[in-house]
The first five atom37 places (N, CA, C, CB, O) and aatype in JSON, in Angstrom:
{
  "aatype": [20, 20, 20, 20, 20, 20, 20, 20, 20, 20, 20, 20, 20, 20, 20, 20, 20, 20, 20, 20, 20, 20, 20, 20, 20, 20, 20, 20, 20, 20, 20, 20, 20, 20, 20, 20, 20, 20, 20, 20, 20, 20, 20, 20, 20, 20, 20, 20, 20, 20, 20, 20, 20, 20, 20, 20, 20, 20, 20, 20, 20, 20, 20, 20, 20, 20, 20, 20, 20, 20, 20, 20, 20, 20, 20, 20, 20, 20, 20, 20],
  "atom_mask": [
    [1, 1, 1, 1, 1],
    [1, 1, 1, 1, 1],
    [1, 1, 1, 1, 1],
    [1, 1, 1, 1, 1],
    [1, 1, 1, 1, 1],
    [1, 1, 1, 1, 1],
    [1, 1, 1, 1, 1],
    [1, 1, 1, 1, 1],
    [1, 1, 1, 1, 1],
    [1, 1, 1, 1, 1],
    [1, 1, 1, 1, 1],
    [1, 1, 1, 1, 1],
    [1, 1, 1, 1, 1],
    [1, 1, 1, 1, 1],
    [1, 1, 1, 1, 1],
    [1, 1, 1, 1, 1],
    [1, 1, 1, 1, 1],
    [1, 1, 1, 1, 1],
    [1, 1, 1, 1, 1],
    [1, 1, 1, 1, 1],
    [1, 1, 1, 1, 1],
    [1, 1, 1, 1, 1],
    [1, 1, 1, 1, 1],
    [1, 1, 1, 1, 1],
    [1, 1, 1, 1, 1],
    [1, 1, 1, 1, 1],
    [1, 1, 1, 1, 1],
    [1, 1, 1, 1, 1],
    [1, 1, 1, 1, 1],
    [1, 1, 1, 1, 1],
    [1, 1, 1, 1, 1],
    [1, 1, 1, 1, 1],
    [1, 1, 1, 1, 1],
    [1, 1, 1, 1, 1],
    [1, 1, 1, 1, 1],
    [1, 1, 1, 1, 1],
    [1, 1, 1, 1, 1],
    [1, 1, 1, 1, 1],
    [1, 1, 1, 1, 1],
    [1, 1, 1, 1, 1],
    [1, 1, 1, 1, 1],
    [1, 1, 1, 1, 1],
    [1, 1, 1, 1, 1],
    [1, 1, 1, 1, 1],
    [1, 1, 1, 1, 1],
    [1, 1, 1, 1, 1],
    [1, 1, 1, 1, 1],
    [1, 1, 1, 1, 1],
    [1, 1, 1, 1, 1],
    [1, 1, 1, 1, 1],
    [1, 1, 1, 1, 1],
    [1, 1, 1, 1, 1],
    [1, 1, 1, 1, 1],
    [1, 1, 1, 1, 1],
    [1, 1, 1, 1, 1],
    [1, 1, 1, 1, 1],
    [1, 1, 1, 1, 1],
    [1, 1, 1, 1, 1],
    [1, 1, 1, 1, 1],
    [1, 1, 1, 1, 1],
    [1, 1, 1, 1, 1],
    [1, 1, 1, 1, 1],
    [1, 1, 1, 1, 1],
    [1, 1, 1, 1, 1],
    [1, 1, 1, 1, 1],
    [1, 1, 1, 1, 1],
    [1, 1, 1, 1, 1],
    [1, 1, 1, 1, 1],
    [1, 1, 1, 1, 1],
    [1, 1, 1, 1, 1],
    [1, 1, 1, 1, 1],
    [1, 1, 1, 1, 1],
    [1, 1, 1, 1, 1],
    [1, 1, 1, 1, 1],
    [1, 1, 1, 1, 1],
    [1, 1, 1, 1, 1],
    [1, 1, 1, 1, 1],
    [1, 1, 1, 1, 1],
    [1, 1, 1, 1, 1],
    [1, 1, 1, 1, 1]
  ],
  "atom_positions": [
    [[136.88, -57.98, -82.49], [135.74, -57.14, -82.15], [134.98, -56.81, -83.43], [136.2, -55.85, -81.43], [135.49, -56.42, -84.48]],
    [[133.86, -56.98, -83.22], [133.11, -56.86, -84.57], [132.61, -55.03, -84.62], [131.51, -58.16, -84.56], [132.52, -54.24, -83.68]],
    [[132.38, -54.83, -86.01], [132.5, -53.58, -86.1], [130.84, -53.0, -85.9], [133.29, -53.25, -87.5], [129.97, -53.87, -86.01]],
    [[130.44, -51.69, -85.64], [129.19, -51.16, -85.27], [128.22, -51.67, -86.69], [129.34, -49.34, -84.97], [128.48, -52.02, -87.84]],
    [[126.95, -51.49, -85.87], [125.76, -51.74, -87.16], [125.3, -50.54, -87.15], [124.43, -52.89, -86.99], [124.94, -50.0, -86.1]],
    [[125.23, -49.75, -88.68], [124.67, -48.74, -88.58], [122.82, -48.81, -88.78], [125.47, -47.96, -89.52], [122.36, -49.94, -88.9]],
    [[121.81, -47.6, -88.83], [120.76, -47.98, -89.06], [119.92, -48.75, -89.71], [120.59, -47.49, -89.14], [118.71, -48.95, -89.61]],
    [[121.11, -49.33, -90.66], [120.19, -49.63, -92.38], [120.71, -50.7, -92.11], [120.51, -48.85, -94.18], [120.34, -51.62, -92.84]],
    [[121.49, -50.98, -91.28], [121.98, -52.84, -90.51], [123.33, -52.98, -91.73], [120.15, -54.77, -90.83], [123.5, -53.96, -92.46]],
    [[124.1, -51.88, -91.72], [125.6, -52.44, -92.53], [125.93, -52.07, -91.76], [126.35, -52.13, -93.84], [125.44, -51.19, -91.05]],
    [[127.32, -52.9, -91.6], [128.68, -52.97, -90.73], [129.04, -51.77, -90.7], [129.86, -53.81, -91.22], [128.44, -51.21, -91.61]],
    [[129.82, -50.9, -90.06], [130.47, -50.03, -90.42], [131.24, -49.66, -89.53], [129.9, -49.24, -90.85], [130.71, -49.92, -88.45]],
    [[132.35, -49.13, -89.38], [133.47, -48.39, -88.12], [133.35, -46.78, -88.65], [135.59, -49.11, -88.21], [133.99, -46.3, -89.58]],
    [[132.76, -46.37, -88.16], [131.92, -45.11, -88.38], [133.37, -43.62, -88.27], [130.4, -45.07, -86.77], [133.71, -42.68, -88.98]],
    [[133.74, -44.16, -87.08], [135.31, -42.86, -86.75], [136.47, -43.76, -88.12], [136.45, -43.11, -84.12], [137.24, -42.97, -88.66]],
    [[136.54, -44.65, -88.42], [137.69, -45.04, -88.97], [138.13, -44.33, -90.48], [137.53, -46.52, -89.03], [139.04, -44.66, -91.23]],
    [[137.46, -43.6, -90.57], [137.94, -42.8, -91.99], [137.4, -41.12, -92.09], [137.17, -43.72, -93.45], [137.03, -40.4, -93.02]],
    [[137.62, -40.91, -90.4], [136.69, -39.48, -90.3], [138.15, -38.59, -89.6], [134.85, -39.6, -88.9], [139.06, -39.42, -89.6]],
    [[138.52, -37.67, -89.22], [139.65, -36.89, -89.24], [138.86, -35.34, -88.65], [140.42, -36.91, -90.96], [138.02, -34.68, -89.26]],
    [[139.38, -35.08, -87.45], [139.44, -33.12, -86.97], [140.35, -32.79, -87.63], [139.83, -32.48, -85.32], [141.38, -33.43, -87.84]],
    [[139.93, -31.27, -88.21], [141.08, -30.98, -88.68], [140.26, -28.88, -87.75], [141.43, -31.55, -91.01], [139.16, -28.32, -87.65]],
    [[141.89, -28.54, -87.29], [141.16, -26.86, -86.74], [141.55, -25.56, -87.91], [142.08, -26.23, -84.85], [142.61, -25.46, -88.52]],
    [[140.53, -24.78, -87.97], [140.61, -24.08, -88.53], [140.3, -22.54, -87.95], [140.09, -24.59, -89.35], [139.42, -22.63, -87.1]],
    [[140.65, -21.47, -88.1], [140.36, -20.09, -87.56], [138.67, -20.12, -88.1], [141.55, -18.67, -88.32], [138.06, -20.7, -88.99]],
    [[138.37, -19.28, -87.16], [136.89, -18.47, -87.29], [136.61, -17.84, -88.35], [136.66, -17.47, -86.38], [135.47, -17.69, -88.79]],
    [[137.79, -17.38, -88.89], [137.59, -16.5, -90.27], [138.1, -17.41, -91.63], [138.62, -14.96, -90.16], [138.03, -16.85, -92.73]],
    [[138.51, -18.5, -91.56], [138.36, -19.88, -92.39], [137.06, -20.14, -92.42], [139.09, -21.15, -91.82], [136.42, -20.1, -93.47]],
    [[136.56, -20.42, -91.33], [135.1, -21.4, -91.25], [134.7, -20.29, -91.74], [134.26, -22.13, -89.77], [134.86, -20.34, -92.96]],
    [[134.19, -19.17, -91.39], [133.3, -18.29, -92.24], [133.6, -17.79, -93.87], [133.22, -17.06, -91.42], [132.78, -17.13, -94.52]],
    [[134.46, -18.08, -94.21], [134.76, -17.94, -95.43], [134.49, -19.62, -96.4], [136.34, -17.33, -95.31], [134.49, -19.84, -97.61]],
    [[134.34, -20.27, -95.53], [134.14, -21.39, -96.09], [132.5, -21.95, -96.38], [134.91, -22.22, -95.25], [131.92, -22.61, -97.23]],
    [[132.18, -21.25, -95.1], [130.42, -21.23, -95.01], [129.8, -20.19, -95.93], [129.82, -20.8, -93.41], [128.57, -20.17, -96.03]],
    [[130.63, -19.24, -96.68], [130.13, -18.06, -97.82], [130.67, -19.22, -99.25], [131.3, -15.98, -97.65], [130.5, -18.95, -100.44]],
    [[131.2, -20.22, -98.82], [131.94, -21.04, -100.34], [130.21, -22.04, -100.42], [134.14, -22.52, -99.89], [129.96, -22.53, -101.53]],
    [[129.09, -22.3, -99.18], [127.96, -23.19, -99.6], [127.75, -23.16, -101.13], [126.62, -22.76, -98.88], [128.1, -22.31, -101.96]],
    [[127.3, -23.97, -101.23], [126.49, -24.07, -102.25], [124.95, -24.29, -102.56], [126.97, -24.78, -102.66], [124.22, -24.03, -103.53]],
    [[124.72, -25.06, -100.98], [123.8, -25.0, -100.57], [123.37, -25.4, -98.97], [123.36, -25.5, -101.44], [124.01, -26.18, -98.26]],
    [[122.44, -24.85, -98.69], [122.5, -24.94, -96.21], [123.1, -26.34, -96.33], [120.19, -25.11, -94.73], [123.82, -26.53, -95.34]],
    [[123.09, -27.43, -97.17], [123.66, -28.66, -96.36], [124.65, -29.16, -96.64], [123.02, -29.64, -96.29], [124.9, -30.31, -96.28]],
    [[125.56, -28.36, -97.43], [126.56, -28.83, -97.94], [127.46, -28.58, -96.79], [126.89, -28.31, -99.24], [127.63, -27.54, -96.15]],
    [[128.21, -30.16, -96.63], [129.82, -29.78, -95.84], [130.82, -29.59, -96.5], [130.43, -30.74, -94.98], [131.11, -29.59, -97.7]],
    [[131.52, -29.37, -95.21], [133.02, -28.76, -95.28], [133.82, -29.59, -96.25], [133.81, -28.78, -93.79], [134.35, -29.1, -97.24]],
    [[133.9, -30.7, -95.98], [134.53, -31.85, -96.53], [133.85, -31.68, -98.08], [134.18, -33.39, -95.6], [134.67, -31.65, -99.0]],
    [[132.53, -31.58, -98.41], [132.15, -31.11, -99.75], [132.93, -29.76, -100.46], [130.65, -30.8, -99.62], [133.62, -30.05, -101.44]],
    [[132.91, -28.84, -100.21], [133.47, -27.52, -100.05], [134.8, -27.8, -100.61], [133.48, -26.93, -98.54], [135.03, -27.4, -101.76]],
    [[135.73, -28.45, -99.93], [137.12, -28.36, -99.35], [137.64, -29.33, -100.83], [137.38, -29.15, -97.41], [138.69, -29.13, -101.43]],
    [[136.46, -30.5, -101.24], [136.88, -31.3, -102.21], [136.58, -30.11, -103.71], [135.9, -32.94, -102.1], [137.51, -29.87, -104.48]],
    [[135.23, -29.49, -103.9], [135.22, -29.1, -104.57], [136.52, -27.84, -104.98], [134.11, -29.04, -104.42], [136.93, -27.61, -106.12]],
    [[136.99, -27.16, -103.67], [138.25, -26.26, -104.07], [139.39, -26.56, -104.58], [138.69, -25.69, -103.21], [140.06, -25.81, -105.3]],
    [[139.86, -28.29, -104.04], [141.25, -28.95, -104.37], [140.96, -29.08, -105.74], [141.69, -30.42, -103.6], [141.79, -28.7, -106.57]],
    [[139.59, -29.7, -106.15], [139.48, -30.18, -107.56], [139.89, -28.84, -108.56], [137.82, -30.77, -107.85], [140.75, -28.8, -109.45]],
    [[139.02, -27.81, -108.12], [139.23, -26.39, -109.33], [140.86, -26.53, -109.49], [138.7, -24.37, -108.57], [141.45, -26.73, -110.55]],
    [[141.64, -26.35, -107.73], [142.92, -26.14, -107.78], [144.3, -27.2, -108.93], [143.08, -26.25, -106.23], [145.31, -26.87, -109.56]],
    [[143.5, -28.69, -108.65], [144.07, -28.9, -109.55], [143.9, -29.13, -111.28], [144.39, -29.55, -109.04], [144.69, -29.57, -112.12]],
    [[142.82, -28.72, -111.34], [142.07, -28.71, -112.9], [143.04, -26.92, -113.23], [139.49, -28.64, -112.82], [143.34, -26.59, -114.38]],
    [[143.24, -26.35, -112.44], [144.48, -25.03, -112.74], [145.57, -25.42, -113.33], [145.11, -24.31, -111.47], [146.14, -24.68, -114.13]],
    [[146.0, -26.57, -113.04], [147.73, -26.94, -112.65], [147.35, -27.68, -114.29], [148.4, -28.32, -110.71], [148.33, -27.92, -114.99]],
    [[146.24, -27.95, -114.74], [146.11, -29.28, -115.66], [145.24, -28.45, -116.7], [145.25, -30.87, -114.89], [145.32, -28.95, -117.83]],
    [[144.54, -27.48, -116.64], [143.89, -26.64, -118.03], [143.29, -25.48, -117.11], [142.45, -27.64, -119.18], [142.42, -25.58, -116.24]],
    [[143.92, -24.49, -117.49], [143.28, -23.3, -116.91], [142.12, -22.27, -117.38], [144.23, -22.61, -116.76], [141.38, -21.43, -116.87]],
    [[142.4, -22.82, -118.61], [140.87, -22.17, -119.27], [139.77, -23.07, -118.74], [140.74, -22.21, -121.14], [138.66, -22.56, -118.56]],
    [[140.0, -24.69, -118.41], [138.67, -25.25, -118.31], [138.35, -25.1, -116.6], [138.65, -26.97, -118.96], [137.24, -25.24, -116.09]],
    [[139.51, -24.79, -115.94], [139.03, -24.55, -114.74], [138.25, -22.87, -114.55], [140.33, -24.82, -113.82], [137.67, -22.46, -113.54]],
    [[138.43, -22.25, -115.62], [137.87, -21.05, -115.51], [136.67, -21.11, -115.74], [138.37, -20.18, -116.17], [135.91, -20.51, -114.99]],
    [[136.28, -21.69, -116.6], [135.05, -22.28, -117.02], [134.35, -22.73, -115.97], [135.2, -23.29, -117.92], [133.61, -21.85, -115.56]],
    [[134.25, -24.03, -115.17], [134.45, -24.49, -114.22], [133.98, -23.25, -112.9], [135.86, -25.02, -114.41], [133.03, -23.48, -112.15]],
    [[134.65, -22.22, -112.8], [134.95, -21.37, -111.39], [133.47, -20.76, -112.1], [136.77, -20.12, -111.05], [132.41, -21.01, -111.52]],
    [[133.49, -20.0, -113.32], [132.45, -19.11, -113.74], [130.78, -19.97, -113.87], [133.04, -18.48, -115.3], [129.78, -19.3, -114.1]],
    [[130.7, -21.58, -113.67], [129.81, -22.15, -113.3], [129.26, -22.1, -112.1], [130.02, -23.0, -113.53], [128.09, -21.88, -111.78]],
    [[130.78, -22.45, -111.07], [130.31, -22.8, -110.19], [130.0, -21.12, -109.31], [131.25, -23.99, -109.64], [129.22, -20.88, -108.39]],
    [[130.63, -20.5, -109.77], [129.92, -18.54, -109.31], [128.47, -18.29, -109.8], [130.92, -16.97, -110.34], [127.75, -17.44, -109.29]],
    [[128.16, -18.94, -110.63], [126.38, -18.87, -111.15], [125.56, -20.1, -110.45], [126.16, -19.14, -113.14], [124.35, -20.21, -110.67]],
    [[126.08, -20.81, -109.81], [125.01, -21.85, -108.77], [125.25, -21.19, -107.33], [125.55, -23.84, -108.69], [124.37, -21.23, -106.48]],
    [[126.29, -20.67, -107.15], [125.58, -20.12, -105.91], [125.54, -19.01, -105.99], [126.02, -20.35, -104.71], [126.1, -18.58, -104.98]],
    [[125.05, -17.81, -106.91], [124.24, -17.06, -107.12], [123.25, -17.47, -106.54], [124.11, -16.81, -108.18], [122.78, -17.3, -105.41]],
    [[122.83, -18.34, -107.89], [121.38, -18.81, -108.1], [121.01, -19.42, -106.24], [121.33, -20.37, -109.66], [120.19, -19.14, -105.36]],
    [[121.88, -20.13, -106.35], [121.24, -20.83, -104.68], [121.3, -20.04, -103.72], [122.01, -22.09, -103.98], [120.86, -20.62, -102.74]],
    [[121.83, -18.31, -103.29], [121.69, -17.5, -102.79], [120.37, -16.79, -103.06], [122.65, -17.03, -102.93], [119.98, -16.15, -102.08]],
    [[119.5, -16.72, -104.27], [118.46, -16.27, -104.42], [117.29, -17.0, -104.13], [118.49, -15.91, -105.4], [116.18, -16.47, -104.19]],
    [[117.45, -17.98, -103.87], [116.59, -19.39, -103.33], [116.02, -19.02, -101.6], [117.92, -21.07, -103.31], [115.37, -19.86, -100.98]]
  ]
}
């Protein structure tokens, strides 16, 4: 079976690397205060937290660094 054509005419199996995962109401809303910006997803979000988490385990000053950046872009993109 040949796989779907997406718009731009590449192949693609569109579900084959996509995953539900459930979360409480008060996850998702705590996760939707983590934007960075209206279009950022979850899956964006979720990568950017593992990364801080393990830049902790591996230099904790540079992940502090790191956290105190990323607390001044969405400032800034809250004032937007």
């Amino acid at each position: 079976m040949e796989e779907p054509i997406n718009s731009f005419g590449k192949r693609q199996n569109i579900l084959k690397d996509i995953t539900t995962i459930k979360i409480s109401r008060t996850t998702k809303e705590r996760l939707d205060k983590m934007r960075s910006h209206r279009r950022e997803t979850y899956e964006d979000i979720i990568k950017r937290v593992i990364d801080v988490l393990n830049l902790c385990k591996i230099n904790p000053e540079k992940a502090r660094v790191k956290l105190r950046f990323l607390d001044r872009m969405h400032k800034k993109a809250r004032l937007i």
